[in-house]
C-alpha positions, 0 to 999 in steps of 0.5 A: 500500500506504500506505493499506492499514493506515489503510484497515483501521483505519477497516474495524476502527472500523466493524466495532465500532460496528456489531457494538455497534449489533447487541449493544444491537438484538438484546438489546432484542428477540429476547433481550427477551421470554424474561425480561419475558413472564412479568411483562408476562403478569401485569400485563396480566392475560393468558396467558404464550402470549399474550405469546409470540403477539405476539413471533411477530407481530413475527418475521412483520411483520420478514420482510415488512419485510425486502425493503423494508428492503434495498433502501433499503440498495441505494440509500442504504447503511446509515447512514440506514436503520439510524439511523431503525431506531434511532428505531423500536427506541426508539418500539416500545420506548416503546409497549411500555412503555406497553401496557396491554391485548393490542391495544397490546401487539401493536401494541407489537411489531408496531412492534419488528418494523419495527424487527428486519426492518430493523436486525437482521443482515440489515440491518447485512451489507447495509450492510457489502456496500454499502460493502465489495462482495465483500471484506465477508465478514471485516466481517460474521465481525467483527460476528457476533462481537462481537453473539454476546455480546447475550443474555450482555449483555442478559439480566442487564441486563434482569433487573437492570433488571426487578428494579429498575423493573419490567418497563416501567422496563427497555422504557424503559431499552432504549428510552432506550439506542438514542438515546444509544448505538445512534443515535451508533453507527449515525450514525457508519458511513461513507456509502456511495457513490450508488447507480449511482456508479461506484465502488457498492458499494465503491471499487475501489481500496480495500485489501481484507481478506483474503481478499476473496470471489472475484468470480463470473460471475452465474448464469443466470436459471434456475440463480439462481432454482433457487439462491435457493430452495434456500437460501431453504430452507436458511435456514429451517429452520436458523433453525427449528431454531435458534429451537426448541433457544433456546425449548425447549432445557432441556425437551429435555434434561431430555426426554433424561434429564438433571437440570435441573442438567445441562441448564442447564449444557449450555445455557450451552455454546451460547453459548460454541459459537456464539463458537467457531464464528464464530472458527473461520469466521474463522480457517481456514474464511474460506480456503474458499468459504462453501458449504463451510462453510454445508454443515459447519455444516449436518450438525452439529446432526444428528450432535449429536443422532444422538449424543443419541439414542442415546447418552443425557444423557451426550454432551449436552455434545457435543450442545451443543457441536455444535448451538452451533458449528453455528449460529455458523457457520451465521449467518455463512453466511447473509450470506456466501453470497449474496454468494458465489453472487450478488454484491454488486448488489441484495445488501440486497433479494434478502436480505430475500427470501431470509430472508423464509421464515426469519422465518416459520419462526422464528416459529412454531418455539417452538410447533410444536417444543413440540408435538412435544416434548409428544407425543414428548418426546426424539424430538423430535429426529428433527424438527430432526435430519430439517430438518438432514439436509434443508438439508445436501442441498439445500446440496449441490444447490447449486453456486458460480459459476464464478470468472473467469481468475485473470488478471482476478480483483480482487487480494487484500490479505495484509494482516490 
């Protein structure tokens, strides 16, 4: 037990500099483009769509790296891929910042793509499961957390800096921020042990944080395979979702009746939702299995804009509140349900399939729900209400593995 708190002082460590790692990644890429799309639009002499065009190819090349990029993790741990991914967020950033037609541009971010589909969540949960096993779902609660606040640290600071130097200025200054601070960070996780070593993913002996995931039998082929694409499902539409109420949310509202003044009062409660959610995950619902709370986090944009639609603009606070919570806790789902239902074995590869379907849906989610906002206007919920009602389903198609006697199951630490 001596080694318990000095153990999770190294967990708390690590935890901070990846959920740091994760700030400077996702505000460098997925919040980049909502506040240089327009100025990059019109330097370059092209439609604002088309800018949009080519963030969504990032989104596609990230899921195809996803695989990929897992199973390096699987093999090498964390630290050497997330510290090249490093290098490929600063040189897509670089060539990024050196675009000067519509080819280089997709180039540009078809080599930020590399980068999110292996240094984005999926690839830091990987890394935590590599080091941690079945004890990682507190890690990955941690890092959520702290990376909930990338858009609030990195859309004022993109704005400052596209203020100041230009559009190509702040591409350089991100650029130059994932050398000296994103680089350092990601170097200094612990490395993971050889994989196959006995003591993979995680030692045995290590003081765990509770609660650790209680260790499953594996599932039948049959079952596993049934499993899988159920949530690979799950984790498409809900990131669908997720990518339509963050492009179009505003417009929606405004759909719905409200002012523009309301509506983006109720957008800034999002964020603050989404904390919320994530600190509810990692309070009371870290004491029950993830399928629980995957399937409340489900229902909650649909009951959010059942409300919103027949109550009108004046719940749309509570729509917010909803959908925001709904989908912090969600994101944490999405790393801790896998290891539930599956295991710690082959944990990065198998993740990068299973959101292999969500990065596709995120793509092309701004264009097919503006669509179904200019023909339907409000009704437009029905669309993410309907794919939110259909993944509730599906998670209730899904059931845990059966857990061991508890005579054999791993102690868990009471320790915080």
């Amino acid at each position: 037990m001596s080694e318990a708190p000095a153990f999770n002082r190294r967990r708390g460590v690590v935890v901070a500099a990846l959920g740091s790692a994760q700030t400077l990644a996702w505000a460098s890429s997925y919040y980049l483009v909502a506040l240089l799309a327009a100025p990059m639009a019109r330097e370059l002499n092209l439609g604002t769509p088309t800018v949009f065009a080519a963030f969504s190819l990032a989104l596609v090349v990230s899921a195809a790296v996803g695989p990929l990029s897992g199973r390096l993790i699987d093999r090498f741990g964390g630290r050497p891929v997330l510290m090249a991914t490093s290098g490929l967020f600063a040189l897509g950033l670089l060539a990024l910042g050196l675009a000067q037609g519509p080819w280089t541009l997709f180039a540009a971010w078809a080599l930020v793509g590399v980068a999110m589909g292996s240094g984005l969540y999926e690839a830091a949960f990987a890394a935590l499961v590599r080091l941690y096993g079945q004890g990682a779902r507190n890690s990955i609660t941690g890092i959520t957390l702290i990376a909930g606040f990338a858009s609030t640290v990195g859309w004022p600071l993109t704005a400052w800096l596209e203020a100041r130097y230009g559009w190509r200025g702040a591409c350089f200054a991100w650029a130059g921020l994932h050398l000296v601070l994103g680089l350092p960070l990601n170097a200094g996780l612990p490395a993971a042990a050889a994989a196959g070593a006995p003591d993979a993913p995680a030692r045995a002996d290590a003081p765990a944080a509770a609660p650790a995931l209680p260790a499953a039998d594996p599932l039948p082929a049959a079952q596993a395979g049934r499993t899988a694409g159920l949530l690979a499902f799950v984790f498409a539409a809900t990131w669908f979702v997720s990518t339509a109420m963050a492009t179009h949310l505003p417009a929606l509202m405004q759909a719905a009746g409200a002012s523009l003044a309301v509506a983006v009062g109720v957008g800034a409660l999002i964020g603050p939702a989404q904390v919320a959610g994530r600190l509810l995950e990692f309070g009371f619902l870290r004491r029950v299995h993830p399928l629980l709370s995957a399937r409340l986090a489900a229902v909650m944009h649909p009951l959010g804009a059942g409300a919103l639609l027949l109550a009108g603009p004046a719940v749309a606070p509570l729509f917010a509140v909803m959908h925001g919570a709904g989908n912090g806790i969600m994101t944490i789902a999405k790393g801790t349900l896998p290891l539930a239902l599956f295991g710690a074995a082959g944990y990065g590869a198998r993740q990068g399939w299973l959101m292999m379907p969500a990065r596709v849906a995120q793509a092309g989610a701004p264009f097919l729900f503006g669509l179904a906002l200019a023909h339907g206007q409000a009704r437009a919920l029905w669309l993410s209400a309907g794919l939110g009602v259909a993944s509730a389903l599906a998670l209730l198609l899904v059931s845990a593995p059966p857990a061991p006697p508890a005579g054999l199951r791993p102690a868990q630490s009471n320790l915080p």
